[in-house]
Each structure stands twice: as structure tokens, then as C-alpha cells.
VOLOMI-410410 format. One record per residue (C-alpha): residue in three letters; x, y, z. Coordinates in steps of 0.25 Angstrom, whole numbers, padded with zeros to 4 digits, always signed. Example, Ala and Ser with C-alpha at 12.3 -4.5 7.8 and 13.67 -1.06 7.14 Angstrom:
<atoms>
ALA+0049-0018+0031SER+0055-0004+0029
</atoms>
This chain:
<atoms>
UNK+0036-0031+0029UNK+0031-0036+0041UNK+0019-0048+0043UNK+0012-0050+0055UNK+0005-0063+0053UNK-0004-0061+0067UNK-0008-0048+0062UNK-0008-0050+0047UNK-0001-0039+0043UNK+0009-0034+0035UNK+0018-0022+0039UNK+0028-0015+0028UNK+0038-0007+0032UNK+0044+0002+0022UNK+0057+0011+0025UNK+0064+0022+0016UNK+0078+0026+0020UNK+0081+0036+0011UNK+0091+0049+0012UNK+0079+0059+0010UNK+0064+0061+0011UNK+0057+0057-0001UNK+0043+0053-0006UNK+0038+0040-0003UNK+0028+0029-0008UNK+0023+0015-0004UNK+0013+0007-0013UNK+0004-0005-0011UNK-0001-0012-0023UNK-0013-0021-0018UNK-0022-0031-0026UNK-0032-0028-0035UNK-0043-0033-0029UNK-0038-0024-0013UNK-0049-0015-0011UNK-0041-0002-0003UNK-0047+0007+0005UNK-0037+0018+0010UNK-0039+0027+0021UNK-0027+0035+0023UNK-0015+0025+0027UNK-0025+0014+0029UNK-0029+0003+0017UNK-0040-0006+0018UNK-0038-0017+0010UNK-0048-0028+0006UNK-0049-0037-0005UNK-0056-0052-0009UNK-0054-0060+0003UNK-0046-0050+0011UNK-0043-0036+0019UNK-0031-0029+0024UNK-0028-0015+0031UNK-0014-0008+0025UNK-0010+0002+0036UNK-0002+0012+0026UNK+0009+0021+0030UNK+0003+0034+0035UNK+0017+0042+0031UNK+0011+0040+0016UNK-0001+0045+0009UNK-0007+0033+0004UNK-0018+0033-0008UNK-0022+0021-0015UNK-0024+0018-0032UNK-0031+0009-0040UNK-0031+0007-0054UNK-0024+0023-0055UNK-0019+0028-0069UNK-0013+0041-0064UNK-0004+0038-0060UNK-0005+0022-0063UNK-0007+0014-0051UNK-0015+0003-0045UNK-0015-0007-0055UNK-0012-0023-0053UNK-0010-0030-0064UNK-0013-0045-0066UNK-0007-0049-0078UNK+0000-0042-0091UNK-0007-0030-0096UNK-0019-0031-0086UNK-0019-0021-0074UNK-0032-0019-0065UNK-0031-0008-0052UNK-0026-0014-0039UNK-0025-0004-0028UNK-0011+0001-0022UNK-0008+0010-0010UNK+0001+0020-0012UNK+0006+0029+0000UNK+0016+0043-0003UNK+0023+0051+0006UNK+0037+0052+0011UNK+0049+0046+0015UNK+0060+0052+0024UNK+0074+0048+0025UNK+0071+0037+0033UNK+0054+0032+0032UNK+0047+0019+0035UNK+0035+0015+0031UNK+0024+0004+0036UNK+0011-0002+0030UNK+0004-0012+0037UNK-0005-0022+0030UNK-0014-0031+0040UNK-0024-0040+0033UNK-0037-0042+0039UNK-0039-0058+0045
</atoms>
């Protein structure tokens, strides 16, 4: 992970070193009050009080889920045997022997 205080962003580098191709996935839980609008490798995100733009890897096929039962995903939970949906961004594809991936989260000012 990388910050860039001048810009306000974030930059996460992910790297797989593995002895053979196989399938891949990245996941980013967020808040339950983000509001996410996707748009191929492209999040905009926006809550109470703030905004950001998540530049998502474009080697992964990223959807996002909220409050999901089937399969169960997209849930926060505040306390003991309460749950309420939260989105998360999950990208799939694959990994070679040697894969890297970057996101880039920069926050609007």
C-alpha cells in the first residue's frame, strides 16, 4: 500500500507468485452507509459527508453485493447477532505464475 498525501490517494498493490495459473479474487468490504455505483472497473463511491473514485483492476471482472443470500455477502455487522447489508466489491479472474494487481482509491477534497 501506497498514500500520496498531495493527491489523497491510496494505491494497493497485490502480487501472486505462485507455480501455476489459477483462479484469482480481490474483495473490498466498504461501510454500510457507501453508496457504490460501478461501471466496469470503475467504483464511485459516496457516503455522509464524503466521496472517493476506486480505480479497480481491469484484469478482474468486478461486480458488487449487498445484502446477497446466494451466496451470502454484503453484510456488516454492528454488534452480536445484528447484521444490516454493507456493500463489497468483488473482482474474479486469473492469476499466472507471476500476477500483480493494483487498485487506486483517491478521495475527493
Amino acid at each position: 500500500m501506497r498514500f500520496d498525501r498531495a493527491g489523497a490517494t491510496l494505491t494497493f498493490t497485490d502480487v501472486v507468485l505462485s507455480g501455476e495459473a489459477h483462479p484469482a479474487r480481490l474483495s473490498w468490504p466498504l461501510g454500510p452507509q457507501v453508496e457504490v455505483d460501478l461501471v466496469g472497473a470503475m467504483a464511485t463511491l459516496s457516503w455522509p459527508g464524503g466521496s472517493a473514485i476506486f480505480g479497480l483492476d481491469p484484469a478482474l471482472t468486478w461486480r458488487v453485493h449487498r445484502g446477497d443470500t446466494d451466496p451470502v455477502d454484503g453484510w456488516y455487522s454492528p454488534g452480536f447477532g445484528r447484521k444490516v447489508p454493507a456493500p463489497i466489491l468483488v473482482g474474479d479472474g486469473h492469476a499466472g505464475r507471476s500476477s500483480t494487481f493494483v487498485c487506486t482509491l483517491r478521495f475527493a477534497l
